[in-house]
C-alpha positions, 0 to 999 in steps of 0.5 A: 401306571402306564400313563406315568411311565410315557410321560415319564419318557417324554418329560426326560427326552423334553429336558435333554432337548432344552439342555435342562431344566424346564419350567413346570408350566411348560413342561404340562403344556406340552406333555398334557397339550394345554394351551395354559397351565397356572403354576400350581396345575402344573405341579399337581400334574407332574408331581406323580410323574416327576417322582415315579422316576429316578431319572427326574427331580424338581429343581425349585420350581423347574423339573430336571435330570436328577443327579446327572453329573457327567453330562459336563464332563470332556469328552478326553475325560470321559467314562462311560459303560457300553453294555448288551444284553442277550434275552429270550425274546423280544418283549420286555413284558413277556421276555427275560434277561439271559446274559449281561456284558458291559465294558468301561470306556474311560477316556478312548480307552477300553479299561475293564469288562463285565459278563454274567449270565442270568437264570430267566426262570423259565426254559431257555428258547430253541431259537435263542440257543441257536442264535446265541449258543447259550444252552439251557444247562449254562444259564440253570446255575447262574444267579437270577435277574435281581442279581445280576442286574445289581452286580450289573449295576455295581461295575455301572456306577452312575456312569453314562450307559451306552448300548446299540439300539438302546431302546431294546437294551433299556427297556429290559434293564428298566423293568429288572430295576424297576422291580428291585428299586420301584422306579427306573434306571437314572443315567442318560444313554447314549444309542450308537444307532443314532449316533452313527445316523448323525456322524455317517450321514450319506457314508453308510446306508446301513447301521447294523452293529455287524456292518458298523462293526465292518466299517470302523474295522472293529478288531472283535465281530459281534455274535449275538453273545452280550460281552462280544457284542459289547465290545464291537460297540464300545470300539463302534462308539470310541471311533464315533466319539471321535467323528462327533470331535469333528463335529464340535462335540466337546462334552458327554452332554454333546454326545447325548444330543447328537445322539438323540432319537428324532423325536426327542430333538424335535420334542423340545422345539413343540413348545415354539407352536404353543398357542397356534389358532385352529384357524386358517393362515400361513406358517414361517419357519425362522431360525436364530437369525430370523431368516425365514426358512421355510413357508406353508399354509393351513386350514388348521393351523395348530394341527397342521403345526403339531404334524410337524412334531409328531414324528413322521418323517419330512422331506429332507429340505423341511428336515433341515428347516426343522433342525435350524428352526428357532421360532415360528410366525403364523398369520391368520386368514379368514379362509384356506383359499386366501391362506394359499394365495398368501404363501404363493406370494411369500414364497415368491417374495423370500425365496426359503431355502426349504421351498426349494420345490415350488415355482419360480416364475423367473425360470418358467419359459414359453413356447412360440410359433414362427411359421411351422417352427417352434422355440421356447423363449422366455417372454410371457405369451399365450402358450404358458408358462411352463415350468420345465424348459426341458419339458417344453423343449421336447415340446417344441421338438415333436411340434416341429413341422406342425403349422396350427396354433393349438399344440393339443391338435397335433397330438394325433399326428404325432402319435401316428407317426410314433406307431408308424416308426414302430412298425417300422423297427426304427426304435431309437427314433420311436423311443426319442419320440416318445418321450417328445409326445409325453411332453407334448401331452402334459404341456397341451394339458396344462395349456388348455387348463390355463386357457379355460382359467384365462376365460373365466370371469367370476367373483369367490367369496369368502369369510373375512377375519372380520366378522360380518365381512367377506372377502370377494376374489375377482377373477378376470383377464387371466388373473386376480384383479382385484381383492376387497373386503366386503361387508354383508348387506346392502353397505357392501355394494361400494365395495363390490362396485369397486371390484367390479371396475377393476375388473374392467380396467384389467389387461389380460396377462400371461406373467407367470405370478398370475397363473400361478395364482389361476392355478391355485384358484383352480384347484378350490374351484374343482372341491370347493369347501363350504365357505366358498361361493362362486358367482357371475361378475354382477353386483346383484349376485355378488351382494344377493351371495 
């Protein structure tokens, strides 16, 4: 039953994502993770679900939202009805209801109201006569949940509910109707919590009923009594009604998908990585006009694509790709090495917007000696490049003065000196020191990286796509000169060879897309993964690997 119940849950946040109706054999691919799902399968799976729910109904061949006919309404016509409940506790399972209170909203206008209290049938918590001023002997005559919730039901109507933190609020009044009727309440909620995260974006960090209640000047102060409680929301949600005009909302409809929990808006994108390989390649996020937004890579590709729409939280540039998101395009790779090697140079060939963190080699910078003085200058040389010029300008600062050409050697010099002006009590200039040293430390260390990367010679091999093949990855002159496919066995010495000579004919290179490349090579070099072999640049070892 519990398992109905869920997807119950999921099938309703799915259809209010795609704005209606779906498919059945969509919905059962995503609500039973099946790759494919025959029409007549995927009506025996949703069957139970679809009519276990009065919210749910099949529409022909498709599952919608049964009888949902304010969802089109505009919004200057609207009714809706704000309601709270107060309970004995927090658990829907183990809790009861102890007070309704309900208010009918009809176009921006608050118009009627509703209270009762409820009888729990157990005794009435200490805490909750002390939160609420609900006594034991006030609730011991009213009528039980069964009818209260009927009476509640009546003044509804089959009006959209409204509640702040909904989730709390729905899941007592489903199992109260749950029990009356077998199955749960129908109407589409609107949640003033996410709402107000939608519309209040950077205005307020809090999203309280109280402090909601506070920023919109709420004429009445929530106090944790059902009717007070619900008339702060409904003045909360007829001002929100009026950001989200703003916004372009023009229907209910609008309102239940700004309104929408996270994870039901991204519910109704799953679909879009429907038959994502769990090999390795490369992801581009698109939106509606196939601008590429946002580029990554994986070892598993349907894995690492389904994280996307698990719920955890991204980073806010991924967050926005996700909202703008209309299709996904993936390429495979015969491995996570050439994955990684492939999205360095899409991102530095489109530049999405949600990659905004990666490197950009045209602002990477260089340090450069003239005598005992060092600059940062922007034309490619043996001392970088260093992506932050900031960084590398303090660099050069606590170089100054240092006539050798190995930055990491004037470390001791300049940390003695460090020592030396606090001793000295002159801590302004130590403090300014100390963050040149910082900068000093973590450029020397990225130069020696480089400079043992620019000295390496070696080939990495790796699965191809193509079976029987190998992808040989020639690492010479400070970059990778060159890239074959190479089949097993003695036919492969041709292209091996191949590699080879271009390995010989390579300049050695300090542009930034080449040790960008090192880099990345350098990390699998440091945890190689089982399909990954390194050997000396000699035909014999690479054909014999």
């Amino acid at each position: 039953m519990q398992l109905s119940l869920d997807a119950a849950d999921r099938l309703v946040e799915l259809v209010h994502a795609r704005h209606g109706a779906v498919s059945a054999e969509d919905a059962a691919r995503i609500l039973f993770a099946l790759e494919r799902a025959p029409a007549e399968l995927a009506r025996s799976l949703l069957t139970d679900v679809v009519e276990s729910d009065s919210r749910l109904d099949w529409l022909g061949d498709r599952v919608g939202l049964a009888g949902a006919p304010h969802v089109d309404t505009l919004l200057e016509e609207a009714e809706l009805v704000v309601f709270d409940l107060e309970t004995t506790g927090l658990s829907a399972s183990r809790c009861r209801i102890c007070e309704i209170g309900a208010v009918r909203v009809r176009a921006f206008e608050l118009v009627d109201t509703f209270e009762i209290l409820v009888n729990p049938g157990t005794l009435l918590p200490s805490f909750v006569t002390s939160l609420t001023g609900i006594r034991e002997s006030d609730v011991r005559r009213a009528p039980r949940a069964e009818t209260a919730v009927r009476r509640f039901l009546a003044f509804a109507g089959d009006v959209p509910l409204v509640a702040h933190n909904a989730r709390f609020d729905i899941a007592f009044l489903d199992r109260e109707v749950e029990r009356l009727t077998g199955r749960r309440c129908a109407a589409p909620v609107v949640d003033t919590v996410w709402l107000a995260r939608r519309l209040l974006d950077r205005r307020s960090e809090r999203f309280s009923l109280a402090q909601l209640a506070h920023f919109f000047g709420a004429s009445v102060r929530p106090c944790h009594r059902a009717l007070a409680d619900a008339l702060a929301t409904a003045e909360v949600l007829v001002s929100l009604l009026g950001l989200a005009q703003e916004r372009g909302a023009r229907t209910v409809g609008d309102v239940l998908e700004l309104a929408a929990p996270r994870a039901r808006r991204l519910q109704g994108k799953r679909m879009l990585i429907a038959g994502a390989p769990t090999t390795p390649g490369v992801y581009l996020f698109r939106d509606v006009n196939e601008t590429v937004l946002y580029v990554g890579k994986a070892r598993d590709l349907r894995a690492r694509l389904r994280s996307y729409f698990s719920g955890a939280r991204q980073r806010p540039a991924v967050e926005a790709a996700l909202g703008a998101l209309e299709r996904v395009e993936w390429r495979l790779f015969g491995s996570e090495l050439e994955a990684t090697l492939e999205e360095l140079r899409l991102i530095r060939e489109l530049r999405p917007p949600a990659n905004a963190r990666a490197g950009r080699p045209k602002r990477y910078v260089y340090l450069r000696r003239k005598a005992d003085r060092w600059s940062v200058v922007s034309e490619p040389g043996s001392y970088g490049p260093l992506r932050s010029k900031r960084r590398a300008q303090l660099a050069a600062r606590a170089l100054d003065g240092f006539e050798g050409d190995d930055p990491a050697a004037a470390l001791p010099a300049v940390r003695a000196r460090l020592r030396r002006l606090s001793r000295d009590l002159r801590f302004e200039d130590a403090a300014r020191l100390r963050d040149r040293l910082s900068a000093l430390e973590e450029t020397a260390s990225r130069l020696a990286e480089l400079g043992r990367l620019r000295r390496a010679s070696l080939c990495i091999l790796v699965p191809a796509r193509e079976r029987a093949f190998r992808r040989a990855f020639f690492v010479s002159g400070g970059r990778v000169s060159a890239v074959r496919t190479v089949p097993e066995g003695a036919a492969g010495r041709l292209e091996v060879e191949a590699g080879l000579a271009a390995t010989t004919c390579a300049e050695p290179s300090y542009a930034p897309e080449d040790a960008d490349e090192l880099l990345v090579i350098a990390g699998f070099l440091r945890r190689p993964g089982p399909e990954l072999r390194v050997v000396a640049l000699d035909a014999g070892e690479i054909l014999a690997a």
